[in-house]
C-alpha positions in Angstrom: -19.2 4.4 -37.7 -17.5 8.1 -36.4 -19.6 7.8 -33.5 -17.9 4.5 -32.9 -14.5 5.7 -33.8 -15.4 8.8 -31.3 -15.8 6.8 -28.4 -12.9 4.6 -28.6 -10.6 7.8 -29.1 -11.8 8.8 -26.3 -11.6 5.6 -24.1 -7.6 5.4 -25.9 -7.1 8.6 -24.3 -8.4 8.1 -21.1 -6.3 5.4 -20.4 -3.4 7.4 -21.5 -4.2 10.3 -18.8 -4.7 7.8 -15.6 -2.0 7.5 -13.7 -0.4 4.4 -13.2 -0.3 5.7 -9.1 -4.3 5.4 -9.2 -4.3 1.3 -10.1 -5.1 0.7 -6.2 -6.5 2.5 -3.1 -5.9 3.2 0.3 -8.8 0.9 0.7 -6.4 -1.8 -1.1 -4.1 -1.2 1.2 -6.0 -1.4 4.5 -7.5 -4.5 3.4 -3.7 -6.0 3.2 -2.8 -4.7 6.5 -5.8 -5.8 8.2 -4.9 -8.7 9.0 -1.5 -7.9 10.7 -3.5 -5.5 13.2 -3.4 -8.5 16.1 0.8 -8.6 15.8 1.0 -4.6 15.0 -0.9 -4.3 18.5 1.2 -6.8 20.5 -1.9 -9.2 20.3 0.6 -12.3 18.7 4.0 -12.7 18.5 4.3 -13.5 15.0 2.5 -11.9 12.0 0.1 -14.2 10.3 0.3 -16.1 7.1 -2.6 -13.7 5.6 -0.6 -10.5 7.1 2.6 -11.8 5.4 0.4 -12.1 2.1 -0.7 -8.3 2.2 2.5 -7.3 2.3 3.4 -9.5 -0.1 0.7 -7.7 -2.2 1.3 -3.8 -1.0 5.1 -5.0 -2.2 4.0 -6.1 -5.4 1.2 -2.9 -6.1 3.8 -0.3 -5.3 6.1 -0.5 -8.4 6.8 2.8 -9.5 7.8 5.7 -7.4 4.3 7.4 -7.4 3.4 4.2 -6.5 5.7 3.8 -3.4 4.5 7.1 -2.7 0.7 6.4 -2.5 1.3 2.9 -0.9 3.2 4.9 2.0 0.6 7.4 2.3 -1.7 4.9 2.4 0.2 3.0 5.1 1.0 6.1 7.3 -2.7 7.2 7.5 -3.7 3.5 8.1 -0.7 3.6 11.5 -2.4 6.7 12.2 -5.8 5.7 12.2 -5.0 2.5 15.0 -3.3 4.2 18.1 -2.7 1.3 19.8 0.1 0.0 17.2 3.7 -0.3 18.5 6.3 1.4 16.3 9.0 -2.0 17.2 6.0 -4.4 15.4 5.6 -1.7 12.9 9.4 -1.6 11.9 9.8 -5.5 12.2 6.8 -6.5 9.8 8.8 -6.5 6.6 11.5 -8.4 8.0 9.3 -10.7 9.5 7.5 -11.6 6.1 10.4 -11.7 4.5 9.3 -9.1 2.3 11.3 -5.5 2.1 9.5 -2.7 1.5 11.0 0.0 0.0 9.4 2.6 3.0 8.7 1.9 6.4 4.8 1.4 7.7 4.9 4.6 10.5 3.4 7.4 11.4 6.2 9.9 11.2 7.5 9.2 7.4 7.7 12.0 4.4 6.4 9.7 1.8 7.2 12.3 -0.5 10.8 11.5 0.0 10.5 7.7 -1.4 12.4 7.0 -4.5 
């Protein structure tokens, strides 16, 4: 019985010391931006349904400030890891998908200045 009131103190706190920032990854990310690589790149003129979905879903992830934080992070190291992505597509995407995000997907922004 302590053992069992032992572990689920633990588990309680735990969950009380993870950040709500850490409830998705750069890897979450990538995988929602994925598929806007072909209009990103100049490949199609529109961004897909399936693009407009992940940032639907990076919209939705990013909540909280730390959150907007990582999801910019996340989204500037993904625009620096494609070269070939041109900065008008980049700036357009939100618009496009009808879906604001609260920071711009580039490679020049100081996430740490999202609010």
């Amino acid at each position: 019985m302590k053992v069992a009131v032992c572990v689920a103190l633990v588990l309680a706190m735990i969950q009380v010391m993870v950040s709500p920032g850490q409830a998705f990854t750069c890897v979450d990310v990538d995988k929602c931006l994925m598929q806007c690589i072909p209009f990103l790149t100049g490949g199609a003129n529109e961004p897909g349904d399936s693009c407009c979905a992940g940032v639907k879903q990076i919209k939705g992830m990013a909540v909280s400030t730390d959150e907007k934080r990582q999801a910019c992070t996340c989204a500037k190291q993904a625009a620096i890891h494609y070269q070939n992505i041109k900065d008008d597509a980049v700036g357009a995407l939100p618009t496009k998908c009808g879906t604001p995000l609260s920071f711009p997907i580039t490679k020049n922004i100081n996430c740490d200045m999202i609010s």
